[in-house]
C-alpha positions in Angstrom: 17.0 -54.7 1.7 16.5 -57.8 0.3 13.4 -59.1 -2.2 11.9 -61.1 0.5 12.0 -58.4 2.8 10.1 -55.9 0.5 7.3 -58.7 -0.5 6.8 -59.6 3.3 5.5 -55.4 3.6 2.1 -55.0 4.0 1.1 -51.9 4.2 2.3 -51.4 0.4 0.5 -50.0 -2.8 0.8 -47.9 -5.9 -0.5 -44.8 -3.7 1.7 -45.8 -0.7 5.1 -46.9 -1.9 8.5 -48.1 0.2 11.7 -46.3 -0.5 14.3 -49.6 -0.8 17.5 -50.4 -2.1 18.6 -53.8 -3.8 21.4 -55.2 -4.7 21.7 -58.0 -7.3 21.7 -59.5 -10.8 20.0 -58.6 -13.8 18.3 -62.0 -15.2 16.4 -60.5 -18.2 13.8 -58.2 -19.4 10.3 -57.1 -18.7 8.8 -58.6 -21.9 11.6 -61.2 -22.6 12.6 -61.5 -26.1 10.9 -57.8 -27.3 13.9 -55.6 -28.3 12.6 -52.2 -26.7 11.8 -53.5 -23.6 13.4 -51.1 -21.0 11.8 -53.3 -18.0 14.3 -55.7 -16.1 13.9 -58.6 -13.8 16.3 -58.3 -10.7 17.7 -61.7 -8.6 19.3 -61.5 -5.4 19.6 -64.3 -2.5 15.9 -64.3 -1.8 14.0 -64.2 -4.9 13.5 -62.2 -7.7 11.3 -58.8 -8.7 9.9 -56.6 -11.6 11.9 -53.8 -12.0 10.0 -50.7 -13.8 12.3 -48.3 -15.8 10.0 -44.9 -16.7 11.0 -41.7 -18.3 8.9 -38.6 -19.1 8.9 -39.3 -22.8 8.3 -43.1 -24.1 10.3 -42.3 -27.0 13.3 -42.0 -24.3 12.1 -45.2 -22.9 12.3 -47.3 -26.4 15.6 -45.7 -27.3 17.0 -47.6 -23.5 15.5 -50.4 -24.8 17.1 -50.5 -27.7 20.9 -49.4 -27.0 21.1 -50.1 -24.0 18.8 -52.5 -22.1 20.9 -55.2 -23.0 24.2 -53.8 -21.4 22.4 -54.7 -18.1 22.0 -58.4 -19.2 23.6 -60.6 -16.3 25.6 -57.5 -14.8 25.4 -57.1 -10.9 23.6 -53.9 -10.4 22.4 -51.7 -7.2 18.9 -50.3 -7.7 17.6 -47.3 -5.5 13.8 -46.6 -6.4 10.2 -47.5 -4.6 8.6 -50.9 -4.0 5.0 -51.0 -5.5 2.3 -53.4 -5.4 -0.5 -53.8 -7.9 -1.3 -57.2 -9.4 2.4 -57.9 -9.6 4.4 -56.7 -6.6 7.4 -54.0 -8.2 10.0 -52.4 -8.0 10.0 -48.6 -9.6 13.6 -47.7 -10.8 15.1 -44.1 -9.5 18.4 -45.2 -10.4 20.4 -48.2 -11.5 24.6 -48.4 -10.8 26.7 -50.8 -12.5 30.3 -50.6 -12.5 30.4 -47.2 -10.9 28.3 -45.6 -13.9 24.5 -44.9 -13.2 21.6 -44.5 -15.4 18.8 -42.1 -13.8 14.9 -42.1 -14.3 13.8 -38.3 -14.0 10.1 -38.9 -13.9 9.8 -37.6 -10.1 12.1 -34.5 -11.4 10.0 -33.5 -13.9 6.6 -34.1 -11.4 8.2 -32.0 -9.1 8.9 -29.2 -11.5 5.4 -29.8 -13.3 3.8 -29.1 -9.7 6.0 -26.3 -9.4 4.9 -24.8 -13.0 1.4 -24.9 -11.9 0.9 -23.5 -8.7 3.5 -20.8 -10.0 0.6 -20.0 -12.8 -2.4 -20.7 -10.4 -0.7 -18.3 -7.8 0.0 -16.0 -11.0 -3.9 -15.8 -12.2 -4.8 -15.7 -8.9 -2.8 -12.7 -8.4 -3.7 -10.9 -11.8 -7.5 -11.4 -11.0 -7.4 -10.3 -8.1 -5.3 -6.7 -9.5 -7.9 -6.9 -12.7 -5.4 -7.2 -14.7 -6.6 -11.1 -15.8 -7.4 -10.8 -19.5 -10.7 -13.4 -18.5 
């Protein structure tokens, strides 16, 4: 897809994202000039976008910042993720490739297998209550 493509989507929100696929250069940082920003700003032929990187832990997220953010700096990069919209239309990362190496965002992973946990240990007390076996 291209940029323009994604901002000419309508039916877009935080709740109700597009799965997309860009292609382009990295121009700078989220917060230009602060040295742990882990947020980008894309350019392709159309335009440019916010690109969000998140991770489960912000102490991972600082740590891109800071050794690696700037790697990315005017490289050509494909980005796979979800196009957002809030104030500022987005771009969530899932993951970045640049010269065949690839740098992941495991924030839907670990949802997923949060989700998981707890309907394994609401299906678990469920099924100990029900036995009488539920210490509660």
């Amino acid at each position: 897809m291209s940029i323009a493509a994604l901002l000419k989507k309508v039916k877009v929100s935080a709740v109700r994202p597009v799965p997309c696929r860009l292609e382009g250069i990295i121009i700078g940082r989220g917060v230009p000039g602060y040295i742990f920003s882990e947020d980008f700003v894309l350019r392709d032929e159309s335009g440019i976008i916010f690109l969000d990187y998140r991770q489960p832990l912000a102490i991972w997220e600082w740590l891109f910042g800071l050794l690696k953010a700037g790697d990315f700096q005017g490289a050509s990069v494909t980005v796979e993720g979800w196009y957002r919209r809030a104030p500022v239309p987005y771009m969530e990362i899932r993951s970045m490739s640049r010269d065949g190496n690839t740098t992941k965002s495991w924030v839907s992973t670990m949802n997923r297998l949060s989700a998981v946990a707890i309907a394994t240990a609401g299906v678990a007390w469920a099924a100990a209550t029900y036995l009488g076996i539920a210490a509660f």
